[in-house]
N, C-alpha and C positions, 0 to 999 in steps of 0.2 A: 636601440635600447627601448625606443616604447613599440616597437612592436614584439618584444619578449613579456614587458610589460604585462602588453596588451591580453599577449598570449596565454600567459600567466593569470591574468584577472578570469578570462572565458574558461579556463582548463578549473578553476578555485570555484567560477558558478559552477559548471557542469556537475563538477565534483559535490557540489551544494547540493542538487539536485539530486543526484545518485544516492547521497546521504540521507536526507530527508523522506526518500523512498524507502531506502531500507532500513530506516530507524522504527519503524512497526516492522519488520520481519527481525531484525537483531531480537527483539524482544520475544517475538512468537517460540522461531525457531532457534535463538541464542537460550534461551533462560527454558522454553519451555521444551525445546525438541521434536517441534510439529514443524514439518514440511508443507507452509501452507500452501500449495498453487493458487489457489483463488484471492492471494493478499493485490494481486494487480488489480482483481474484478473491487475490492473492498476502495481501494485508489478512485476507479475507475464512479462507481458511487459518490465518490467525495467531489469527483469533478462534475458530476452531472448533477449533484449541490449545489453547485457553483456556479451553473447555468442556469438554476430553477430563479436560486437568490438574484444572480441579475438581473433576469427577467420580471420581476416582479418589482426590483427597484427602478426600473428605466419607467415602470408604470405608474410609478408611486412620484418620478420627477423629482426636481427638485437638487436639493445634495444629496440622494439617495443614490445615484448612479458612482458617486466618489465616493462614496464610503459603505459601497456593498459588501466588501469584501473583508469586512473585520465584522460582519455578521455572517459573512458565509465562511469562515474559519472554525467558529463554534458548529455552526450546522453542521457544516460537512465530518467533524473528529465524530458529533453526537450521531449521524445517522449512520456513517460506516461502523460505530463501536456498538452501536445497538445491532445491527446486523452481523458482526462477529459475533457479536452476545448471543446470536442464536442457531448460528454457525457451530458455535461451543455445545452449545446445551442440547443439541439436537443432532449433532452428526460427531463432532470433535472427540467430545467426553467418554466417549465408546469405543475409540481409538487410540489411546496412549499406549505407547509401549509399541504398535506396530508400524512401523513407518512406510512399508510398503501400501497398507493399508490407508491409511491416513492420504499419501500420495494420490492415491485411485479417485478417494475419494471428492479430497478439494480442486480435483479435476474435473470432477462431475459437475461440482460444484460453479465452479469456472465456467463452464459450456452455459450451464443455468443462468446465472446471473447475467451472460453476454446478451442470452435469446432473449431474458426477462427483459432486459431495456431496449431490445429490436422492438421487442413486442409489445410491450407492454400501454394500455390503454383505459380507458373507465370500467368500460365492461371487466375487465380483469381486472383491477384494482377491486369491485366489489365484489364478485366471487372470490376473489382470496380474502374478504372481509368476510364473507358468509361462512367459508371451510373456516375460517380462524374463531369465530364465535359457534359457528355447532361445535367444532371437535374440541376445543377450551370449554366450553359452558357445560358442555355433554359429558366431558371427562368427570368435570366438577362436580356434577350431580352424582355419577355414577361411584365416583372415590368416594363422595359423603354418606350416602344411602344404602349404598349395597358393600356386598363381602368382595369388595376392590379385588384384595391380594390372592381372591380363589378365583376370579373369574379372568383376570386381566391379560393371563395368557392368548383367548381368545378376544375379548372384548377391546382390546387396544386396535388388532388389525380393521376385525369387521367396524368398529366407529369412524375407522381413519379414514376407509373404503365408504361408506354411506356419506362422510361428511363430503372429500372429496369429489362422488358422482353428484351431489344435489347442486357442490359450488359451480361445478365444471357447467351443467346443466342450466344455471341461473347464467352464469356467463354466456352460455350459447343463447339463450331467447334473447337477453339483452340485445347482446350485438345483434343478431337479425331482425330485434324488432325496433331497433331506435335508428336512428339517421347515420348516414357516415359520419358528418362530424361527429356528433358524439363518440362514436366507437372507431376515431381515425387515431393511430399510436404517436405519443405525446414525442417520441422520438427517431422510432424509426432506424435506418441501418447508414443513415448521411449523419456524417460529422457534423457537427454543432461551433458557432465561432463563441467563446467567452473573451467583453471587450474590455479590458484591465482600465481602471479609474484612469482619469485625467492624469494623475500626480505619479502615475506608474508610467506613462509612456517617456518616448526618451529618455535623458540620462545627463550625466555631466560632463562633462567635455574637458578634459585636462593636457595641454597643450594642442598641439596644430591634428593631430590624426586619433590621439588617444579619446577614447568615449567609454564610459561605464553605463550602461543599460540598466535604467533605476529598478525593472522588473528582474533584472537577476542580485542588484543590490538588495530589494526587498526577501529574494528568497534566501538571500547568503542570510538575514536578519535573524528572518524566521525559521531556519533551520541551526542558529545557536538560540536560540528562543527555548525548540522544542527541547535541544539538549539539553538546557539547562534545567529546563522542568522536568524532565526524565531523572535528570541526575539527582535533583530533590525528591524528589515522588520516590526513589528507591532507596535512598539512601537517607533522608528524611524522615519516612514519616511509618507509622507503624504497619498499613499494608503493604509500604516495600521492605520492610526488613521480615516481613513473611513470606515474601514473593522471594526473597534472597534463600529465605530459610528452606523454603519447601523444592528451591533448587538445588540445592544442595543435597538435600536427604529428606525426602518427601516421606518415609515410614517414619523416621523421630520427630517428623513438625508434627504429624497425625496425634501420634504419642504424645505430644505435649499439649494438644487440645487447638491446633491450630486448624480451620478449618477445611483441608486443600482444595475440596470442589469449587468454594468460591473463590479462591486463590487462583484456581486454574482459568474461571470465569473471568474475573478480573481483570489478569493478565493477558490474557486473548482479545479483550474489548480494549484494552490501551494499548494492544499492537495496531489491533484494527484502526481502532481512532487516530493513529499516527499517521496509517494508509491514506485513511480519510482527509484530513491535513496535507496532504504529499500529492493527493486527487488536488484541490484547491491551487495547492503550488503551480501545475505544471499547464494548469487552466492557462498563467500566466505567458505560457511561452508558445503557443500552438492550440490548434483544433480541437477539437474531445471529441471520440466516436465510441463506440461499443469497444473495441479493439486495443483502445490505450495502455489497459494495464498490460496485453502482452507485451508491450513496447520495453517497460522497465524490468519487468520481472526476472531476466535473466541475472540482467546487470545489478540487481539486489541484491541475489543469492551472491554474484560474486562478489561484493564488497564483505558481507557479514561473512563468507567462509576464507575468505584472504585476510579479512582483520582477527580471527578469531574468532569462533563460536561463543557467544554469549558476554563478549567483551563492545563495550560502546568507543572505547579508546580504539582498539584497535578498526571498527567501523569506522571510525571518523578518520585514522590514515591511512585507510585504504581507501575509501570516498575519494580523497585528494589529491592518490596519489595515480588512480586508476584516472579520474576526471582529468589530471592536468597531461601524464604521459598521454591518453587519447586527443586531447586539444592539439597538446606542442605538433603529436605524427602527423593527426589527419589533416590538419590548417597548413603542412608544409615549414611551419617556424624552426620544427628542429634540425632540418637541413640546412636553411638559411643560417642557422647558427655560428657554422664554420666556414674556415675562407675558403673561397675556391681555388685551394691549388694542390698540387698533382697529388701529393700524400692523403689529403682528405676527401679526393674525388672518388674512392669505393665509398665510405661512407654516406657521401649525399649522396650519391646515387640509391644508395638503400635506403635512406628514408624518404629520397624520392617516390621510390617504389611503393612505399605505404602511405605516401602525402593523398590519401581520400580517407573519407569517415568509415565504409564498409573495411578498407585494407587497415584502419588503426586500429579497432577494434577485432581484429584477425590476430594482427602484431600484438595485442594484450591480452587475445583471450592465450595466446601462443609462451607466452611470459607467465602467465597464471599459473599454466599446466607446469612449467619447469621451476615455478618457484615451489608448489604444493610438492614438489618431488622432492624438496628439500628440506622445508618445513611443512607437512601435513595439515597439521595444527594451526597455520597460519602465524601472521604476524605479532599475534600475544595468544598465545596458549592457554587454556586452561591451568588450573593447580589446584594441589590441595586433592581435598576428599572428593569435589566432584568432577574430575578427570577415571575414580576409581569409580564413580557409579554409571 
């Protein structure tokens, strides 16, 4: 019994985990219909958040090392939601309606963001300071003083082009004329350890074999935490009942003076920031490298298209239900389940057969496929008006 338990408590984290990742993609690609790929890189951000904040509190001493991690919570939502935020305004918002498109793109995107933190170092950091003040400041001058809307056909490329060659260019003397250290990259292509607070390691111990791992207790926490603010934030407060509205029928929210650009802005940066958060989470359980977000990104889409597009309920039992069948397979427990005798020895033999993590995750994505053959739509279906849009 307590190793079903048991089984049971790791298959509910797992499941926590999956959740919490794909609670900014429910919202991206549930409400909004963008196919982000780059939502693991936005993750992947929030974890490497999460290394800067520790690293800075182990410096600072103290009780700074035990209590990083409720300052690197807010960083990490705030700098992936700022970075969706321009993800949105800059590549996203020129793409709705095309999905193939959109696809292509936060793929490119993805590649980007991977190589930027391989690479990324002083020298770069100030040339994309120098491109982001010529081509903002220069734009600003150019939309106030001249005839913007006659010239801007051409004047957008060529500014974009000059700002770009002069950053690139400051970056290249940089590096070659200052020291390695200075121009050595702050991370590099090696996984990084983030070391979870004192009060997160081990766990509680409830009888002779049973243990609960205080860092998957805290993420089970924090991931009905972000539900619960999700759930107010949309159903609360007045930009989620625009966020509601303009999902629904985005030509009569227009019509009724409701913003959507920023609605769609919005909405993109509290997907992001939730990535963000989910980056922070998983800090807790393993390494960070450049590579992580691909780790989750499959297993997100399948939770949000098995629970339903754009439904949070139905995310949340699919999270649970995908996390605990993968635990029970690949740990062997649900063979152990039944007795060893002759009538049930085909059966454990077959979940013998998928008792590894690669082989249970075969056996669920293989379950997925023949359950979407049933229901399409997933676990809770759309209705209403926007199933017709």
């Amino acid at each position: 019994m307590e190793g079903l338990i048991g089984g049971l408590f790791n298959g509910i984290s797992i499941g926590a985990v999956l959740l919490i990742v794909a609670l900014g993609l429910a919202i991206v690609f549930g409400l909004m219909g963008v196919i982000n790929l780059a939502h693991g890189e936005l993750m992947m951000f929030g974890a490497y958040t999460t290394f800067v904040v520790q690293n800075v509190a182990k410096s600072m001493g103290g009780a700074a090392p035990d209590l990083y991690i409720f300052a690197a919570l807010p960083l990490a939502f705030l700098v992936a939601a700022l970075l969706g935020l321009l993800l949105e305004r800059t590549v996203i918002r020129y793409l709705y309606g095309r999905p193939l498109e959109t696809l292509l793109a936060t793929w490119g995107v993805s590649l980007i963001l991977i190589q930027f933190i391989r690479s990324v170092s002083l020298p770069m950091v100030i040339g994309l300071a120098i491109f982001a003040a010529l081509f903002l400041v220069g734009r600003w001058v150019l939309t106030r003083y001249t005839d913007w809307e006659r010239i801007r056909s051409w004047a957008n490329p060529v500014f974009l082009g000059l700002s770009a060659a002069i950053s690139v260019l400051a970056w290249i003397l940089i590096s070659n004329g200052t020291s390695a250290a200075f121009s050595r990259a702050w991370f590099s292509t090696r996984n990084v350890d983030v070391t979870p607070p004192s009060w997160l390691r081990g766990g509680i111990s409830v009888g002779s074999t049973l243990q609960f791992p205080s860092a998957r207790l805290f993420i089970i926490v924090l991931t009905a935490l972000c539900l619960v603010a999700v759930y107010w934030f949309l159903n609360g407060t007045a930009w989620g009942l625009r966020i509601r509205s303009v999902t629904q029928n985005r030509g009569m929210s227009a019509c009724l003076g409701i913003p959507t650009g920023q609605v769609d802005a919005i909405t993109f940066a509290l997907g992001s920031g939730l990535a963000g958060i989910a980056g922070c989470a998983v800090t807790l359980l393993g390494s960070v490298g450049p590579n992580l977000g691909a780790n989750y990104i499959v297993d997100a889409f399948m939770v949000v298209v098995v629970g339903g597009v754009g439904k949070l309920v139905g995310s949340i039992v699919a999270a649970l239900i995908i996390g605990v069948t993968s635990y029970l397979v690949g740990s062997g427990t649900m063979a152990l389940l039944f007795p060893p005798a002759g009538f049930f020895q085909p059966v454990i033999d077959f979940f013998t057969f998928f008792a590894t993590t690669s082989m249970a995750k075969v056996m669920v994505f293989a379950l997925i496929i023949a359950f979407l053959q049933v229901r399409p739509a997933g676990l809770f279906p759309p209705k209403g008006r926007s199933v017709e849009l």
